[in-house]
C-alpha positions as CSV (number, residue, x, y, z in Angstrom):
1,X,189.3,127.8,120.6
2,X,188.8,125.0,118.0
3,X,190.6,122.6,121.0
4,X,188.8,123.7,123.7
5,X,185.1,123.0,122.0
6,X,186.6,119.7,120.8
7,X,187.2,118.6,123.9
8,X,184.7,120.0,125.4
9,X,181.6,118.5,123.3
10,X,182.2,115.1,124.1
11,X,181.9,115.7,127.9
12,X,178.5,117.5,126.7
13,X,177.0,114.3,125.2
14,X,174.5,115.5,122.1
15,X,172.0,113.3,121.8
16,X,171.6,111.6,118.2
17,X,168.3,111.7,117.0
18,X,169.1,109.4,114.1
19,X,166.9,108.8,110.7
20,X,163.4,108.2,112.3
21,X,160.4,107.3,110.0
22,X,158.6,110.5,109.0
23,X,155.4,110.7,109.9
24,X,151.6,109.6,108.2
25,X,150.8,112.3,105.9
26,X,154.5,113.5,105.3
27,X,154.0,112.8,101.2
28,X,151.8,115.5,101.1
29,X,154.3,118.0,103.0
30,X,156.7,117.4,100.7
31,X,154.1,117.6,97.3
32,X,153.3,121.3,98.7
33,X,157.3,122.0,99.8
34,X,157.8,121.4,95.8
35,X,155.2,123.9,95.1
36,X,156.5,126.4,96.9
37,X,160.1,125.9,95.5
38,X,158.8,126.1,92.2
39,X,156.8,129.4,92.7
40,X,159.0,130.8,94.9
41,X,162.0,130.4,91.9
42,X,159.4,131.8,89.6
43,X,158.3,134.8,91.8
44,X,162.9,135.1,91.6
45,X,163.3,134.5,88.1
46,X,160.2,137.2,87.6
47,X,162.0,139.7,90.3
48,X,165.0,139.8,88.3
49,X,163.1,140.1,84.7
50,X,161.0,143.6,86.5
51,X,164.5,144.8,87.8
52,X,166.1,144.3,84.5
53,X,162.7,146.2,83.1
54,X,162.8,148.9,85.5
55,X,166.6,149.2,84.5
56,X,166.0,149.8,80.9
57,X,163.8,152.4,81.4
58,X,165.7,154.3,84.0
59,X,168.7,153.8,81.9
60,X,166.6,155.1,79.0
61,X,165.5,158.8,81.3
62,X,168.8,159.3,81.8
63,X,168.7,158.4,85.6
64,X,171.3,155.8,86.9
65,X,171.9,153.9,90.1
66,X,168.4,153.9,91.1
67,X,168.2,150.1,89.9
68,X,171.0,148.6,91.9
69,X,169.0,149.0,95.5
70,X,166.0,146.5,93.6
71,X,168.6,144.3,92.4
72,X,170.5,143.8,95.2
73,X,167.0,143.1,97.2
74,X,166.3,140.4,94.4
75,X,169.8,138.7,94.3
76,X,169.6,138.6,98.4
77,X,166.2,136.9,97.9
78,X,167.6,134.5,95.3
79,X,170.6,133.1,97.7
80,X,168.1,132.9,100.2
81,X,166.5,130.6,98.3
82,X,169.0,128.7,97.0
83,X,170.5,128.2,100.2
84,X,167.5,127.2,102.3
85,X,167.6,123.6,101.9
86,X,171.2,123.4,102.8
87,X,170.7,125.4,105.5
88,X,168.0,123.5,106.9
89,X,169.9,120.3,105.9
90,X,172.7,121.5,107.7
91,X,170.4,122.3,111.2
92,X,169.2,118.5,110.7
93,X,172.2,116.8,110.8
């Protein structure tokens, strides 16, 4: 399979976009991407710090496994998050 798409994608011709210039106004993009990184790590950081809460108390009444649904939900978030730039990175090139 590997053989046949490498032969094939050449006959295909994908354009190269190359590098480019960003646009006017792109600074300002990227100050507000940085924002949203930072809260969005803190809104993580904060998921994980309520599930660990929420834990303790359960843990506390006696009841068990109720937690690991909330953390799971939080941990997929956080590799979501920590992937996204290589995943879009990845798309780019």
């Amino acid at each position: 399979m590997t053989q046949f798409l490498a032969g094939v994608l050449p006959l295909v011709g994908v354009p190269d976009p190359g590098i480019g210039t960003p646009p006017p106004g792109s600074e300002k993009l990227l100050t507000a991407l940085g924002w949203a990184t930072w809260i969005v790590t803190g809104m993580c950081v904060a998921g994980v710090m309520g599930v660990a809460a929420r834990m303790a108390l359960i843990h506390h009444r006696g009841e068990g496994g109720r937690h690991a649904v909330g953390l799971a939900w939080v941990m997929a978030a956080c590799v979501l998050l920590g992937s996204a730039s290589g995943l879009v990175s990845a798309l780019l090139s």
